[in-house]
C-alpha positions in Angstrom: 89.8 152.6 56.6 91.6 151.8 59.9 88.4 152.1 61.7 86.5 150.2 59.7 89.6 147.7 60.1 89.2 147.6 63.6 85.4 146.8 63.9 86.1 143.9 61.2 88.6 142.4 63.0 86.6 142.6 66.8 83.6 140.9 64.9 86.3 138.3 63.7 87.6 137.8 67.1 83.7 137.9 69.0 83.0 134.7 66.4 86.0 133.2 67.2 85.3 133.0 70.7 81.8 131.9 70.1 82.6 128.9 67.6 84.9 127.5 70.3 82.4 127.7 73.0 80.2 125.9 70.4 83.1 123.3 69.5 83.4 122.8 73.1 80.1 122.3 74.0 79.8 119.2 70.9 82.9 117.6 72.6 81.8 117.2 75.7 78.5 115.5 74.6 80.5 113.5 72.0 83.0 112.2 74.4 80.0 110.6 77.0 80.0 107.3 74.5 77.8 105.8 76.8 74.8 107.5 76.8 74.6 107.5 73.0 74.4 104.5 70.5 75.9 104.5 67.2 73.8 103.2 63.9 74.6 102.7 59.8 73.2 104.9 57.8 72.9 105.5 54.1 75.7 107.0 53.0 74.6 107.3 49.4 78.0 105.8 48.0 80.3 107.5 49.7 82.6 106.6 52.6 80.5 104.5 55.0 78.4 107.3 57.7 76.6 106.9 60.7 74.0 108.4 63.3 74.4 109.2 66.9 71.2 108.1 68.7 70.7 109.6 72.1 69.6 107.2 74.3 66.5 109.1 76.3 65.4 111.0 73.1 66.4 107.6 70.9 66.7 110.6 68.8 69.8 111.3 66.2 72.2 114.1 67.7 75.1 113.6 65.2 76.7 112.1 62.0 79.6 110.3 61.8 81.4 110.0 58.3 84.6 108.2 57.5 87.3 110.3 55.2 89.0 107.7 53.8 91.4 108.3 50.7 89.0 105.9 48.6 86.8 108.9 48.3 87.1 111.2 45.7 86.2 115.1 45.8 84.1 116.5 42.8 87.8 118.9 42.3 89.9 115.5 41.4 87.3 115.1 38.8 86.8 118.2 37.3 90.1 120.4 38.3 92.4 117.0 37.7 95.4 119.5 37.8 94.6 121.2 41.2 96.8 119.8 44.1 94.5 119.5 47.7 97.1 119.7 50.4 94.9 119.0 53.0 92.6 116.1 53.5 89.2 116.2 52.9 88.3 115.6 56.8 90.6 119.3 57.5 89.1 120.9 54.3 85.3 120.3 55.9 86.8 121.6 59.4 88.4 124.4 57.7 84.9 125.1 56.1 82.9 124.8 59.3 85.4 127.5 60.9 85.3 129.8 57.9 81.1 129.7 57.6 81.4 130.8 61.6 84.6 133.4 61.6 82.7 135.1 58.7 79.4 135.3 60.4 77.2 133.4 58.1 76.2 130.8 60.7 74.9 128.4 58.2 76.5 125.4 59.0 75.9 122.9 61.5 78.5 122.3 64.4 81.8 119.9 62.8 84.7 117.8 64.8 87.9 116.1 62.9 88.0 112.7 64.9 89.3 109.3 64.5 87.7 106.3 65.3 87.6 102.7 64.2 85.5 101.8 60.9 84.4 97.9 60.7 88.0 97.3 62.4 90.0 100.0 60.9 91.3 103.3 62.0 90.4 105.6 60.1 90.2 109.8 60.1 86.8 111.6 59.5 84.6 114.1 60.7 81.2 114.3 63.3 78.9 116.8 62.5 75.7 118.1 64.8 72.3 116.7 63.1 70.1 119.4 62.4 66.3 118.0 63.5 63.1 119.4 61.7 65.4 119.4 58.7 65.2 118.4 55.1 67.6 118.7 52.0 66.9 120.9 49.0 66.2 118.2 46.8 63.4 116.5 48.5 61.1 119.8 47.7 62.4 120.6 43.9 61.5 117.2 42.7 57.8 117.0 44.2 54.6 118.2 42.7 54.4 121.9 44.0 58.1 121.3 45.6 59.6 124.7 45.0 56.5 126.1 46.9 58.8 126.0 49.6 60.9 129.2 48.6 57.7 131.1 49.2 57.7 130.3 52.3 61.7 131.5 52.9 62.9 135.3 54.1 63.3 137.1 50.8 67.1 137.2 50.4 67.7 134.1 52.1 68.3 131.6 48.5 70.9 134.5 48.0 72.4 134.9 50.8 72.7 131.6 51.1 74.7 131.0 47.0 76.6 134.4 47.9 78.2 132.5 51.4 78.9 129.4 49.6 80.6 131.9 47.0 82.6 133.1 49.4 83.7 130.2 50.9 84.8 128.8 47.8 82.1 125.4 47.4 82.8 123.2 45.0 80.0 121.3 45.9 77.0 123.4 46.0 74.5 120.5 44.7 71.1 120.4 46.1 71.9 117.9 48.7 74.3 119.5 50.2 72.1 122.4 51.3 69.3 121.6 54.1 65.7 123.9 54.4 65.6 124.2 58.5 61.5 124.2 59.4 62.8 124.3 63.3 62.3 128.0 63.7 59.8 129.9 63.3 61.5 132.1 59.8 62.9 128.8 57.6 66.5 128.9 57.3 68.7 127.3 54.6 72.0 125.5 56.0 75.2 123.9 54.1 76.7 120.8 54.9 79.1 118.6 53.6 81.7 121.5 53.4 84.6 119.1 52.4 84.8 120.5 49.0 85.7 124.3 49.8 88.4 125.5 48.0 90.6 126.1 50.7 94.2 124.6 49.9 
């Protein structure tokens, strides 16, 4: 038990020190303000979001979203007794951190930041934009759309549900998960991890 104890926590520790390397890495691009514009997108009635357009690629790198206290978690709705002590903005960081310590690697790169929102400070979160991507929901409801799992790793739907099990997801809808066609074996990613279940 001690042994296996010990090789548990050195994994823990090896992603550690690989999420900050990739936190770092994000930071330093998102800091260079110049070389990047920043464009309205549709949020899909939720706090108001926006892209990150690099200027040489005029490609999107990022996604910036506004946490404000006007937007309401799907656990204020349907666990009305549950107190959230931490902000949704911490709760998506806290997510983002957990999916990497674990070793799932199934979410893309996050940031807590503030910024100014149509002349208003607000908190909120940036999070890397995954290119060659596409959300679940844009296959299931096409003629022939859930084709597309033939085309997946066998295990990878599950392991997929079983990491969003473990990280406590309240919010497992179909938009919330993205079918990566980057890489040569298709991948399936979370985002939107605000609604973890971590208090």
């Amino acid at each position: 038990l001690l042994w296996n104890l010990e090789i548990t926590a050195t994994f823990l520790e090896e992603n550690s020190h690989e999420l900050l390397g990739k936190v770092k890495q994000f930071r330093e691009r998102i800091l260079q303000e110049k070389a990047y514009s920043i464009i309205s997108r549709d949020s899909h009635g939720h706090s108001p979001s926006f892209f990150l357009v690099d200027h040489l690629t005029q490609k999107p790198f990022a996604i910036l979203k506004e946490s404000s206290p006007e937007y309401f978690s799907s656990f204020e709705r349907l666990l009305p007794n549950m107190s959230l002590s931490s902000p949704v903005w911490e709760r998506e960081m806290m997510g983002y951190d957990m999916d990497q310590i674990l070793g799932f690697q199934r979410s893309p790169v996050i940031l807590g930041v503030e910024f100014l929102c149509y002349g208003k400070r607000v908190r909120g979160t940036v999070q890397e934009y995954v290119e060659d991507s596409s959300a679940m929901r844009d296959h299931l409801f096409q003629e022939n759309g859930a084709d597309i799992f033939e085309d997946l790793a066998k295990g990878e739907v599950h392991r997929a549900i079983l990491s969003g099990i473990i990280k406590g997801r309240g919010a497992g809808n179909l938009d919330n998960y993205l079918i990566v066609t980057q890489e040569s074996e298709k991948k399936i990613l979370d985002i939107d991890l605000e609604e973890c279940l971590i208090l």
